[in-house]
Every structure is written in structure tokens, then in C-alpha cells.
C-alpha positions in Angstrom: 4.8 18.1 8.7 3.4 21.1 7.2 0.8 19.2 4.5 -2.7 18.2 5.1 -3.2 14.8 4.8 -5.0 11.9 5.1 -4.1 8.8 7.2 -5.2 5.2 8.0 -3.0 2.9 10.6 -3.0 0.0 9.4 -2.5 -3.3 10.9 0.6 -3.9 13.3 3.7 -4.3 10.6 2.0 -3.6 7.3 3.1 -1.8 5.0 3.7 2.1 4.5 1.5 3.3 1.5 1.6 7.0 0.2 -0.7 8.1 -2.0 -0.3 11.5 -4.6 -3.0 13.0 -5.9 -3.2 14.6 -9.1 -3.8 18.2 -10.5 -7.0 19.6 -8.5 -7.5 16.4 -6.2 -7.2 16.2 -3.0 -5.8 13.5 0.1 -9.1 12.0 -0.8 -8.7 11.1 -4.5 -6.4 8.0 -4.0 -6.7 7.0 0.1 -9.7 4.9 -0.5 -8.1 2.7 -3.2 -5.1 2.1 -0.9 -7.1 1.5 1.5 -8.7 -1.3 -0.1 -6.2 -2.6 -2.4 -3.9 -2.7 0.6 -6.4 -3.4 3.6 -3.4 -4.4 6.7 -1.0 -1.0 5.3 -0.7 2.4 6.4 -1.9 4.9 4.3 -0.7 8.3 3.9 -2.4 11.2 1.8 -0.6 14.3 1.6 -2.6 17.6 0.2 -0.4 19.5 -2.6 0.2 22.9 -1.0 0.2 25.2 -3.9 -2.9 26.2 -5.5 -3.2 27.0 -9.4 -6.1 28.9 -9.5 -7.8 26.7 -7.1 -6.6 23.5 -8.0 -4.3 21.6 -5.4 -0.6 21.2 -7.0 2.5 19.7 -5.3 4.7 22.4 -7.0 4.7 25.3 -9.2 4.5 25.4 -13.0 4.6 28.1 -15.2 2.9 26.2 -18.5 1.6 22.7 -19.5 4.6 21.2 -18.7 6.9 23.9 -17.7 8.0 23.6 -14.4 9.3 26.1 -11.8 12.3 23.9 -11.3 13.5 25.3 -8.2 10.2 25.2 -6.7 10.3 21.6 -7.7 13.4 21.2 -6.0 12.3 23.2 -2.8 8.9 21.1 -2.8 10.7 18.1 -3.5 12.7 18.3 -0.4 9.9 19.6 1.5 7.6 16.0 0.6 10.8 13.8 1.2 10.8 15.3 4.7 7.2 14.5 5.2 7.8 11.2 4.2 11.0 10.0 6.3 8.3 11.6 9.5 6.7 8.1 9.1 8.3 5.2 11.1 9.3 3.1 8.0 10.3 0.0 10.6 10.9 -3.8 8.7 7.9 -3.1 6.0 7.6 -1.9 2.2 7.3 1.4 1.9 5.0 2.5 -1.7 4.6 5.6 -3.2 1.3 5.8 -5.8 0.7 9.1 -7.3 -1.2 10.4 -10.5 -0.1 12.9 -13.1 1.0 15.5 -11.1 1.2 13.6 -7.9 3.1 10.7 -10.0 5.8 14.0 -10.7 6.8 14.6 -7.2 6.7 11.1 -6.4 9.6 10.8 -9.3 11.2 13.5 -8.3 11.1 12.6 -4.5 12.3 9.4 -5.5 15.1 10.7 -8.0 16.6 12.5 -5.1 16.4 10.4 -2.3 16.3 6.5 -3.5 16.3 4.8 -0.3 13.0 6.0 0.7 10.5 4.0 -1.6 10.6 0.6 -1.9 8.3 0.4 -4.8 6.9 3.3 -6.5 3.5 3.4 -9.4 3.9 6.2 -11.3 0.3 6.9 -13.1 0.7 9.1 -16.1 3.8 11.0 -15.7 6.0 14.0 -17.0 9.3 14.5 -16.5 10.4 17.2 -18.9 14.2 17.2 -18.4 16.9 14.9 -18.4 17.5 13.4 -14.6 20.8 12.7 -13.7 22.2 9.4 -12.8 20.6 7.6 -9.2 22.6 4.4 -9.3 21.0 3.7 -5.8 18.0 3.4 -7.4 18.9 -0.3 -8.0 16.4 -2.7 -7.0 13.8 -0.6 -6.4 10.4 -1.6 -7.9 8.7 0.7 -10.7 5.9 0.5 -12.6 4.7 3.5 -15.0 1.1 3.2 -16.2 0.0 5.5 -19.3 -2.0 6.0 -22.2 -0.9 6.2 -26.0 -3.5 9.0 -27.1 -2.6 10.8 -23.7 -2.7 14.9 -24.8 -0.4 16.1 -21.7 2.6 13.0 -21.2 4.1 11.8 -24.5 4.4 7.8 -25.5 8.0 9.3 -26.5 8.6 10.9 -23.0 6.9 8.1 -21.1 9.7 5.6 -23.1 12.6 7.7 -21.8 11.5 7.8 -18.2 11.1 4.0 -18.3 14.0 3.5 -20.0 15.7 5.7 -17.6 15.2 3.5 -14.6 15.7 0.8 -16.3 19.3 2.5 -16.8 20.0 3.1 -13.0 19.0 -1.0 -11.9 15.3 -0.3 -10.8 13.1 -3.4 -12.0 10.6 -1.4 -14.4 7.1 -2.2 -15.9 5.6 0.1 -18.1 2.1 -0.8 -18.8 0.0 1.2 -21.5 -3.7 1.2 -22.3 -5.1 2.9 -25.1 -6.9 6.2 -24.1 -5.7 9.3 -23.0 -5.1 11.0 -19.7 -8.1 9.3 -17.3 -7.9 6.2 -15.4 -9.5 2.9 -16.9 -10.7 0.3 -14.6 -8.1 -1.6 -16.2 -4.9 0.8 -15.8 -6.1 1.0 -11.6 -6.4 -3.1 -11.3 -2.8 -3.3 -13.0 -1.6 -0.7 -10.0 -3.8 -2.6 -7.7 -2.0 -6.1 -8.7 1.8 -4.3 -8.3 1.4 -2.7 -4.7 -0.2 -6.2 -3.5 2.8 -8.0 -4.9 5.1 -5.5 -3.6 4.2 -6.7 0.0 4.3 -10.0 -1.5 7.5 -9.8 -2.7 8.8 -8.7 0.9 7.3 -11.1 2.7 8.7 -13.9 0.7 11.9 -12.0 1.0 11.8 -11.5 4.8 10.7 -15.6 5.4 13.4 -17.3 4.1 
């Protein structure tokens, strides 16, 4: 595990949150609001490990949404690693990243589907055409955005949602009506999914 990050047990069988931050954050930025959103789970913050003049990134880029795509793929790899280190036992396991940190959760996500259970993806940007992850299927994803948002495009955001949609994964895109911050509003609608994604598997796992 060669990131930095962030951790908080948990409770005995709760479940497995990760956290992403976003352009220039840190394992910090999210790990409080898992913590309380999700008070019984295990929270995981990882640190990006490339800096941008400064700012903490979880892969290369080479423009405002140009990406070093092998980098990607190298990082990629690298975070999916990380992630199987964690005992994922009988439990959800939830990925929540932001802007950047949304990117690499996608993209972690996109090439290994069995590792989330549930994934909120906060403002993101794919900028290419993914190729088909039937296994997706069943996996839980909602995409949170904003219509006047300068850097991720309503069009782009559509695809993306449409695109899991495409491979089976139960999608919810919700959109507020600013740009690239966070309303209060956008972080309770995250808030409500991860609690009912350990909702959802409890009912699951009692009958």
C-alpha cells in the first residue's frame, strides 16, 4: 500500500467506505463526512500521489481534461490494488470520490467491477468512450452534478450515466443547479445513498 491515507475501523461488520478526494485535497477532505454519514463503517482515505504543482492528484493530466491515459491506467491499477488490501468480508463495500477523486473511482470501477458494491461519483469527467463492463450489473451508482458546472459537461455527465445504465448498474443521476462546488443539498443526496446502500444489504442479507 504505497498511498497515504486516512483510516477509521469501524464497528465489527460494517461496512467498507473509501473516500476520493478531489484536485488539491487531501485524505482529510471526505473522511469526516463518511465518518459521520456512516458512523459503524470503515473508512478509508487514500492521498492522490501525484502532485500538479502542489495540488494532490490521483493521476496525471496534461490539460483541463486531458488525461495522461496510460498514467491513468498504471494509477488505476495501482488504487484497485490498494483497495482489494482491505478485508472486504460479508459487508458493502462504497467508493465516494469528488471531481478528480470521482475519476479514478470510475475508472477503478470500469476495470475491475466486482470491487464496489455501490459507488457516488461527485462531479465527474470521463473524456473517452469506456468500453463495455457487463459485470457491472447490479452494482449501485449515483452521479451527482451541476448544470452550470465550467469543467464536467451536462452533455458528458448524460453519457456517463447513460453508460452504466447500458452495462445493468442501477443509476441515479441527481443535478443541482450551480457549478463545480458542493451544496449542502448535492452532500445530503450522497449522504441518503451510502446509508441506503448498507440498507439495501442488510435487507438483502436477512431474508
Amino acid at each position: 500500500m504505497s498511498y497515504v491515507y486516512k483510516e477509521t475501523k469501524g464497528a465489527d461488520g460494517g461496512p467498507l467506505l473509501f473516500t476520493f478526494h478531489g484536485t488539491g485535497g487531501d485524505e482529510s477532505q471526505f473522511h469526516g463526512l463518511g465518518e459521520q454519514i456512516l458512523p459503524d463503517a470503515h473508512v478509508v482515505s487514500p492521498r492522490g500521489d501525484v502532485s500538479e504543482n502542489g495540488a494532490n492528484r490521483y493521476f496525471r493530466r496534461t490539460g483541463e481534461g486531458v488525461y495522461d491515459m496510460p498514467d491513468l491506467a498504471a494509477r488505476t491499477q495501482a488504487m484497485a490494488g490498494f483497495v482489494r488490501g482491505f478485508p472486504t468480508g460479508d459487508r458493502p463495500v462504497i467508493g465516494l470520490g469528488y471531481s478528480n477523486g470521482a475519476n479514478i473511482l470510475a475508472s477503478v470501477a470500469m476495470a475491475e467491477p466486482g470491487l464496489f458494491t455501490d459507488i457516488v461519483l461527485m462531479h465527474p469527467l470521463i473524456p473517452w468512450v469506456p468500453d463495455p463492463v457487463p459485470a457491472l450489473k447490479g452494482v449501485n451508482v449515483l452521479i451527482t452534478a451541476g448544470r452550470r458546472d465550467p469543467i464536467c459537461s451536462p452533455a458528458g455527465t448524460d453519457f456517463l450515466a447513460d453508460w452504466f445504465r447500458e452495462q445493468g448498474a442501477d443509476t441515479t443521476l441527481y443535478w443541482h443547479e450551480s457549478g463545480h462546488e458542493i451544496p449542502q443539498a448535492e452532500i445530503q443526496t450522497a449522504a441518503e445513498f451510502v446509508q441506503s446502500a448498507e440498507n439495501r444489504w442488510r435487507r438483502l442479507h436477512s431474508l
